[in-house]
Backbone as a printed PyTorch tensor [residue, N CA C, xyz], in Angstrom:
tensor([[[-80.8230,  56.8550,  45.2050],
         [-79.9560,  57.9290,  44.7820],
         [-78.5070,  57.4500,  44.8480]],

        [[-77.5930,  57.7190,  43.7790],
         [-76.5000,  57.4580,  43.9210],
         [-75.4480,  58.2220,  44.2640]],

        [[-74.3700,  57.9860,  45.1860],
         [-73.3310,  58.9570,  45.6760],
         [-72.7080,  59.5190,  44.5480]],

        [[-71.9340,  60.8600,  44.6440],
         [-70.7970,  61.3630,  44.1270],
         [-69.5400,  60.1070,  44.1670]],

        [[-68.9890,  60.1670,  43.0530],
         [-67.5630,  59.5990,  42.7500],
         [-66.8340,  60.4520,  41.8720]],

        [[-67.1580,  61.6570,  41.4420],
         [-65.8610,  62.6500,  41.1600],
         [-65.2210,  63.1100,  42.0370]],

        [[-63.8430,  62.6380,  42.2160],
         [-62.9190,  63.4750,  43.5530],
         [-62.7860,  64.9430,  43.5720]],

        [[-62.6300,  65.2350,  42.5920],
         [-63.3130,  67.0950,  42.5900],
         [-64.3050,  67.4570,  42.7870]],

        [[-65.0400,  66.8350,  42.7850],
         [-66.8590,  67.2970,  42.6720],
         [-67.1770,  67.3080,  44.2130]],

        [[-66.4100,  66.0110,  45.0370],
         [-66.4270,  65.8630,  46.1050],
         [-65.9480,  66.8860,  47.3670]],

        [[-64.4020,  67.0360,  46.5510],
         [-63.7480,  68.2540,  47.1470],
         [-64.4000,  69.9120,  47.7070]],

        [[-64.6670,  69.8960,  46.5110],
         [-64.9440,  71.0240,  46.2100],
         [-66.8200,  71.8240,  47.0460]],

        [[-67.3580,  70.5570,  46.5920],
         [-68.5560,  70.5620,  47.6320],
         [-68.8570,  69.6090,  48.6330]],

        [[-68.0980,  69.1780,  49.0850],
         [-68.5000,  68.2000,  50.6860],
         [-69.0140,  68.7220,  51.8450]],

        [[-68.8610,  70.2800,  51.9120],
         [-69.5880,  71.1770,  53.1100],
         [-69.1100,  70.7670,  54.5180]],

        [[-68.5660,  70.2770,  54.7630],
         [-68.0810,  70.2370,  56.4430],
         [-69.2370,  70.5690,  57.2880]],

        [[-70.2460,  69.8810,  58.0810],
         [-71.0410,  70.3380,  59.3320],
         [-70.4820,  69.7380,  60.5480]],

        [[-70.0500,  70.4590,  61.5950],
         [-69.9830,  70.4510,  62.7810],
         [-71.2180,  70.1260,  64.0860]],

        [[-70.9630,  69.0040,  64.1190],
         [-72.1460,  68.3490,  65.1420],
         [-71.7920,  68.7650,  66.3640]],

        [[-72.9860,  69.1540,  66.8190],
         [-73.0370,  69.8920,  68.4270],
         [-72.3280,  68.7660,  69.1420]],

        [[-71.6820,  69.0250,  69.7920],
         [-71.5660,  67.8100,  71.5770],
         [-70.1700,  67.4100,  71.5530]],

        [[-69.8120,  66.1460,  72.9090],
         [-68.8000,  66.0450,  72.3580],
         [-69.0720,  64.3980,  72.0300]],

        [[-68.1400,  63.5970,  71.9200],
         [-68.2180,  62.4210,  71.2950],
         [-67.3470,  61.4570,  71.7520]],

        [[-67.2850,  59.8480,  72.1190],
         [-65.9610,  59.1240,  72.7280],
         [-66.2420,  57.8910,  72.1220]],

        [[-65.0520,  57.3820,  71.6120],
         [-65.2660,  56.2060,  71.1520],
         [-65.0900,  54.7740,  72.8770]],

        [[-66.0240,  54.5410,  72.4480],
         [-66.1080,  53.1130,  73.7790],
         [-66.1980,  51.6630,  73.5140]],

        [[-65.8900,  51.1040,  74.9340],
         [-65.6310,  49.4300,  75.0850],
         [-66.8170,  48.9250,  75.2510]],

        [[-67.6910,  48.0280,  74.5640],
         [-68.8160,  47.6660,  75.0730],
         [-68.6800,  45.6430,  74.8430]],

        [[-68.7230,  44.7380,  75.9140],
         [-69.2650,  43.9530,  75.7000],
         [-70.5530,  43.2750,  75.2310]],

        [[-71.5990,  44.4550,  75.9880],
         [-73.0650,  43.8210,  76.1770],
         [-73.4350,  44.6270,  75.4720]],

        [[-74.4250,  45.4420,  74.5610],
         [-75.0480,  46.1060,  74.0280],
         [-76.3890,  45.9320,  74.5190]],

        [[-77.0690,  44.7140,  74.8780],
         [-78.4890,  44.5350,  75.5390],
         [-79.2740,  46.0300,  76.1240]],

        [[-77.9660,  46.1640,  77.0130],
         [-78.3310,  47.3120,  77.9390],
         [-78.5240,  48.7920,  77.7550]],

        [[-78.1170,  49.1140,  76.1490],
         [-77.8320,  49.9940,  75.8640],
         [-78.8000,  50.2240,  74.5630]],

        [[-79.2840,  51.6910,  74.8090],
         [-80.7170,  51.9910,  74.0400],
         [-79.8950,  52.2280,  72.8070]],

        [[-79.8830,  51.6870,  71.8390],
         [-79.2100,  52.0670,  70.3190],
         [-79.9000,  53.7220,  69.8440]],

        [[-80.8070,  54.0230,  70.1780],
         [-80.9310,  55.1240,  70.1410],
         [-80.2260,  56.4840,  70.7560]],

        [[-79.2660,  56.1160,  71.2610],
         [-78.6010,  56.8930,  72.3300],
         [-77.4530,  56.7950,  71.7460]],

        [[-76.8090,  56.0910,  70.8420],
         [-75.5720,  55.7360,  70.0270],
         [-75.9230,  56.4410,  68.9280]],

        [[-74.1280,  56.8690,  68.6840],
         [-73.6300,  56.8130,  66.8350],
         [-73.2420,  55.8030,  65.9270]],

        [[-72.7220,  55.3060,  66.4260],
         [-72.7370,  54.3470,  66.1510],
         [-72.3310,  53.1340,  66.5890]],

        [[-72.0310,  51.4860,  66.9820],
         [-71.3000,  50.6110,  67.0780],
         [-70.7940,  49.5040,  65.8570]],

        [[-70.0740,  49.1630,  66.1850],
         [-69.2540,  48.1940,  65.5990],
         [-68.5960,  46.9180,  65.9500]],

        [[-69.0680,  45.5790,  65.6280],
         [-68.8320,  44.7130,  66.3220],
         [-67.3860,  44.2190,  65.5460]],

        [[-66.5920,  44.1060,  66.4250],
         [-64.9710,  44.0150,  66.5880],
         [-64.8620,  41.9170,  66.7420]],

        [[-63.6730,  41.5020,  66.7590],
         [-63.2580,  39.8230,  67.5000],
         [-63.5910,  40.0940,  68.6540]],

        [[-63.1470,  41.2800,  69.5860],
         [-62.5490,  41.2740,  70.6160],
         [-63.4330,  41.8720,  71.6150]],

        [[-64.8400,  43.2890,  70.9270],
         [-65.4540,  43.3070,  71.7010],
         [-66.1960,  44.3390,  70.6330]],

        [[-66.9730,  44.7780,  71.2630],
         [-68.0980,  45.9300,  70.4610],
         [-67.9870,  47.0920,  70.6600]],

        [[-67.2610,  47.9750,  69.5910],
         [-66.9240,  49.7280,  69.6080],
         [-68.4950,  50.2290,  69.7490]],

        [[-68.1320,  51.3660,  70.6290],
         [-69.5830,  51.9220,  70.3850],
         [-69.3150,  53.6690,  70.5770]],

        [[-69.5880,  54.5160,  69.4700],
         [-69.2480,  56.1810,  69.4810],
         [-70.6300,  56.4630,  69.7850]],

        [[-71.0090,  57.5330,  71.1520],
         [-71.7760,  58.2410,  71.8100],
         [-71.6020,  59.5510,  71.9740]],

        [[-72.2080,  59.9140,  72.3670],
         [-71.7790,  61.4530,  73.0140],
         [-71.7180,  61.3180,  74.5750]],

        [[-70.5620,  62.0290,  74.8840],
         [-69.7980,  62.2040,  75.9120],
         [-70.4280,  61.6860,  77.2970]],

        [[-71.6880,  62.4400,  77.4810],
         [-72.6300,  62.2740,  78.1530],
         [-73.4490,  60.9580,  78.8330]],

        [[-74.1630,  60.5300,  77.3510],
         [-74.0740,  59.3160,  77.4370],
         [-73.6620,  58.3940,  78.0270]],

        [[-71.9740,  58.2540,  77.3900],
         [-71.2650,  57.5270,  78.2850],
         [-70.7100,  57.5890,  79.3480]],

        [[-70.6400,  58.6030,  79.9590],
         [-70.6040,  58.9780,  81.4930],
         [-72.1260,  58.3590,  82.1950]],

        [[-73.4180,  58.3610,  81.8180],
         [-74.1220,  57.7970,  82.4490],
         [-74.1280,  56.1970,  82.7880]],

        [[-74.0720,  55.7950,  81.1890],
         [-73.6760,  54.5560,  81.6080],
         [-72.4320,  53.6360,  82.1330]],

        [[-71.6530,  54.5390,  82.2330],
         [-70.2590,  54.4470,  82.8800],
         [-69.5880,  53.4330,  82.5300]],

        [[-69.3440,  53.9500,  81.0530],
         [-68.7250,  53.3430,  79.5600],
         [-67.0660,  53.8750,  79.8940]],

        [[-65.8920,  53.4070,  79.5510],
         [-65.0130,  53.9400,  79.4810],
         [-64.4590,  54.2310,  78.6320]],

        [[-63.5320,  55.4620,  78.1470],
         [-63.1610,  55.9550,  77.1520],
         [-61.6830,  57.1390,  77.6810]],

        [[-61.0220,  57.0940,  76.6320],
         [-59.8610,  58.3200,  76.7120],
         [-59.3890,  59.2200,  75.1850]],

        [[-60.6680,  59.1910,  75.0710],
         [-60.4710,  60.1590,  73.2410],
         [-61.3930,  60.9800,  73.5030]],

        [[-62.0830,  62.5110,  73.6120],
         [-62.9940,  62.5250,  73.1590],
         [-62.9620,  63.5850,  71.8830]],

        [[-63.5640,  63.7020,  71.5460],
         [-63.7750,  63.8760,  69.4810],
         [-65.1910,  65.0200,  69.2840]],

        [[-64.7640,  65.8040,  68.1570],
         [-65.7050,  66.3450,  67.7700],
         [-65.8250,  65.5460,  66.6450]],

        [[-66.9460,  65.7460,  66.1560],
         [-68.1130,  65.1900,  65.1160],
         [-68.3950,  66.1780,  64.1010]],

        [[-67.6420,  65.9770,  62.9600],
         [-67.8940,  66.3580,  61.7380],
         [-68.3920,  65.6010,  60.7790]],

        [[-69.2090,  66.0560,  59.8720],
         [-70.2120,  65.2940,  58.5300],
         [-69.8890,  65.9970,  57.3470]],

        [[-69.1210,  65.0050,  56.7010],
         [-69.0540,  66.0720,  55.4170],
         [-70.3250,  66.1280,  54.1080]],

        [[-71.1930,  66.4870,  53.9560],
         [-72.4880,  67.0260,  53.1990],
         [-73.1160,  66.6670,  52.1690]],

        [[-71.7320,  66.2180,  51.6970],
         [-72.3010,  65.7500,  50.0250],
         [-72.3640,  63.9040,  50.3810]],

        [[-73.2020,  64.3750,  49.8650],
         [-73.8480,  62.3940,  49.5420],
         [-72.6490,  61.6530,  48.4320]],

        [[-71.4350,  60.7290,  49.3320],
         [-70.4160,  60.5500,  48.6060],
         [-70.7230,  58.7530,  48.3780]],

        [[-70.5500,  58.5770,  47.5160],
         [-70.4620,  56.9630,  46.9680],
         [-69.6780,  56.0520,  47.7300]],

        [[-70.0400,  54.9250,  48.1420],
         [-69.1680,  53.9850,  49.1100],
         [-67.8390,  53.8920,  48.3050]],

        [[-67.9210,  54.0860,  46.5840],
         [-67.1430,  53.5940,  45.7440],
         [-66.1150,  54.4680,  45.4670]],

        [[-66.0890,  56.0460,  45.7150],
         [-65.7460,  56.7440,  45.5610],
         [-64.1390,  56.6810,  45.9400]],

        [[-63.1870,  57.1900,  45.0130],
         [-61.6540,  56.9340,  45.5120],
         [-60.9430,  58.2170,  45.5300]],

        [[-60.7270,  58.3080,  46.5540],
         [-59.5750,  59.4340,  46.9960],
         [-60.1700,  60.4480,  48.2120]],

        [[-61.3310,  60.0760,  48.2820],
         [-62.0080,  60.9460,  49.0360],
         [-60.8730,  61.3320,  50.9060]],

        [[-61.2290,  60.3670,  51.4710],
         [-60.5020,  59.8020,  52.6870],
         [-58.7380,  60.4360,  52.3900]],

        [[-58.2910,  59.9720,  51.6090],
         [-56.8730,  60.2220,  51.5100],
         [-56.5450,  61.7600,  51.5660]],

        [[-57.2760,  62.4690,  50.6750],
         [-57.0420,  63.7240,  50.9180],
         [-57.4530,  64.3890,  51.7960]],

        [[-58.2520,  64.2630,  52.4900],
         [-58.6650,  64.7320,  53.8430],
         [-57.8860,  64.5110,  54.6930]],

        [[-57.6620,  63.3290,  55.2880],
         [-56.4670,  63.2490,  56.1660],
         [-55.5440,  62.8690,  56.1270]],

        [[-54.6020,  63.0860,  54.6870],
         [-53.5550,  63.8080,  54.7920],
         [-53.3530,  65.2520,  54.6880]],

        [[-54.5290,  65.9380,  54.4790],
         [-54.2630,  67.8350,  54.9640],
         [-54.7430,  67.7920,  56.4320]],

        [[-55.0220,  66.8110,  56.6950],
         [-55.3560,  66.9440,  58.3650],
         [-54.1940,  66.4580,  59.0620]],

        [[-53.4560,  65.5250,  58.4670],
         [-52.4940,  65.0080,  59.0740],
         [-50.9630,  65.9010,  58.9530]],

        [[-50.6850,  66.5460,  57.8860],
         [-49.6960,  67.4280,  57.6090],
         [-49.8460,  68.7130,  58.8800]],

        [[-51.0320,  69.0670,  59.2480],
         [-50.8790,  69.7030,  60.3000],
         [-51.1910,  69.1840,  61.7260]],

        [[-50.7770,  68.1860,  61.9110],
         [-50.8790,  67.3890,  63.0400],
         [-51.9340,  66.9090,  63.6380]],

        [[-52.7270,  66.9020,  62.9520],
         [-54.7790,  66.4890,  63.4220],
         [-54.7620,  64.7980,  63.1550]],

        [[-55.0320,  63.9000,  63.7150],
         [-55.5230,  62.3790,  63.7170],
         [-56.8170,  62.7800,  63.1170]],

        [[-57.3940,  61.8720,  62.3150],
         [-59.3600,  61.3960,  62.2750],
         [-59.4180,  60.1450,  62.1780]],

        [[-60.3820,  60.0710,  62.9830],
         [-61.3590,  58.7610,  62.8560],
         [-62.3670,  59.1140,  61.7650]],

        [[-62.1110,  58.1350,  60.8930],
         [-63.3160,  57.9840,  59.8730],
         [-64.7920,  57.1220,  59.6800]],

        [[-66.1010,  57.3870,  60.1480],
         [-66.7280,  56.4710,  60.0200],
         [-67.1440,  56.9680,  58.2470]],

        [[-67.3870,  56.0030,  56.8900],
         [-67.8840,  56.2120,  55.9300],
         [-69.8670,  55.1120,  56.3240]],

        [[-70.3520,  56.1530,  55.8950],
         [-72.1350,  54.9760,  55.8200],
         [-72.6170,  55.0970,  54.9720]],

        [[-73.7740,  54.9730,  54.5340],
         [-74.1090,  55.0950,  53.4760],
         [-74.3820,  56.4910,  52.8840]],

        [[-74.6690,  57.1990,  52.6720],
         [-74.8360,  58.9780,  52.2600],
         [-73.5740,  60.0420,  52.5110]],

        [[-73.0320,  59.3090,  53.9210],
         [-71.8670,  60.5580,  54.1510],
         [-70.4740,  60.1880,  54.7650]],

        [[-69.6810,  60.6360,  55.0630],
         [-68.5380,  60.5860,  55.4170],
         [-68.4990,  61.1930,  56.8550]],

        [[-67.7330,  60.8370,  57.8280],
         [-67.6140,  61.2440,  59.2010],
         [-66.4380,  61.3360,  59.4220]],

        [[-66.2550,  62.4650,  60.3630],
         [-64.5850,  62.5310,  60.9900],
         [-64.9580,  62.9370,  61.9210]],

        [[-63.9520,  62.3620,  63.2240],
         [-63.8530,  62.3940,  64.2170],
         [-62.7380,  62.9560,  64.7730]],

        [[-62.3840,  63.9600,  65.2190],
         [-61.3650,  65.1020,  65.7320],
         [-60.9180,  65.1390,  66.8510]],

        [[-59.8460,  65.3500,  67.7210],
         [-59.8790,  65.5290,  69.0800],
         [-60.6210,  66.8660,  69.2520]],

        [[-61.0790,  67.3920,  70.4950],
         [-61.6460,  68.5980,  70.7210],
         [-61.0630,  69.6590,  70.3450]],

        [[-59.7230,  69.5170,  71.1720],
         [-58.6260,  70.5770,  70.5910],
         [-58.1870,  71.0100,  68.9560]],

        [[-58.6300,  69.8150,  68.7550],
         [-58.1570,  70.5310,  66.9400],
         [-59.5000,  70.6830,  66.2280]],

        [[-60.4800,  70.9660,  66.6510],
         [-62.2780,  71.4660,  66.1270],
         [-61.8100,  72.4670,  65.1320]],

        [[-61.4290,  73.3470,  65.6910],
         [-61.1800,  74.4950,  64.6440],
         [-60.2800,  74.3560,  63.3790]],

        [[-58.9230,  73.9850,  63.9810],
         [-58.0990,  73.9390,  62.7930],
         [-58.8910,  72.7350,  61.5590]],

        [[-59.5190,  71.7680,  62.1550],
         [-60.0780,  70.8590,  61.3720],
         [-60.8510,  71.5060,  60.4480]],

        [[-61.9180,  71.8970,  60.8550],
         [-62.9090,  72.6220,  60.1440],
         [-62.3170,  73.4070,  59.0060]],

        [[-61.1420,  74.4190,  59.5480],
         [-60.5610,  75.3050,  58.5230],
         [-59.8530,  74.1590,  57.0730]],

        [[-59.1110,  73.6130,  57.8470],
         [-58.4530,  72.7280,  56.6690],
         [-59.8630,  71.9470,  55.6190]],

        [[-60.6740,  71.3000,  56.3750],
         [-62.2410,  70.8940,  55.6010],
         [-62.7390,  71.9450,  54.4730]],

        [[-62.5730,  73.1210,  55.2330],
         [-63.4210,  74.2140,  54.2000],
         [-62.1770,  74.4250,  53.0910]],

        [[-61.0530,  74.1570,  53.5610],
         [-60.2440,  75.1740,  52.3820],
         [-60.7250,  74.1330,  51.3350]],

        [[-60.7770,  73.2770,  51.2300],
         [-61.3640,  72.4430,  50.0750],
         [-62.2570,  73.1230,  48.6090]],

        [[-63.1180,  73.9400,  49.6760],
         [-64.1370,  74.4420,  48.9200],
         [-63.7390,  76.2720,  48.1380]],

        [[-63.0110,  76.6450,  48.6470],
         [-62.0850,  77.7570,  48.1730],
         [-61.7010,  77.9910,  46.8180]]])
């Protein structure tokens, strides 16, 4: 199946879902130790291996972190190729003072929020669809 690449088409229906929990991006040297099933994802870096969990998680394995993030998915199955998608999102996220972390994968788009701005995020996400 192939992604959306109309930037309107995208806009307009991307659906914003709000993932339960909370979320921290972390330092990982070793991954061995760590059930990949228990991850969102990692990313191997020069310097060391990112790894986004839920909160929890990394408190067990006593991962360190100082972000933690809500987890939004935006819905529509968007094309790796797709242009403009990212830009307009956070810059209406950024005009009202919200940071995101973006993971893009294959089917969807991810943003990553501080806790505190869950809501306003979401609102700015939906006005899209308005």
């Amino acid at each position: 199946m192939v992604g959306e690449k109309n930037l309107d088409i995208l806009l307009k229906t991307m659906k914003p879902k709000l993932n339960e929990g909370e979320y921290v991006f972390c330092e990982a040297h070793d991954i061995a130790k760590i059930n990949l099933g228990d991850i969102v994802m990692f990313f191997k870096e020069e310097e060391s291996i990112t790894i986004i969990a839920k909160k929890e998680i990394a408190d067990s394995l006593k991962l360190d972190y100082s972000y933690v993030a809500s987890w939004i998915t935006l819905t529509i199955h968007s094309s790796l190729e797709a242009v403009g998608l990212t830009a307009a999102f956070s810059r209406a996220l950024s005009e009202i003072g919200i940071s995101c972390n973006v993971v893009a994968a294959y089917y969807h788009d991810h943003i990553f929020v501080d806790v505190k701005d869950t809501d306003k995020a979401m609102a700015v996400l939906n006005a899209f669809s308005q």
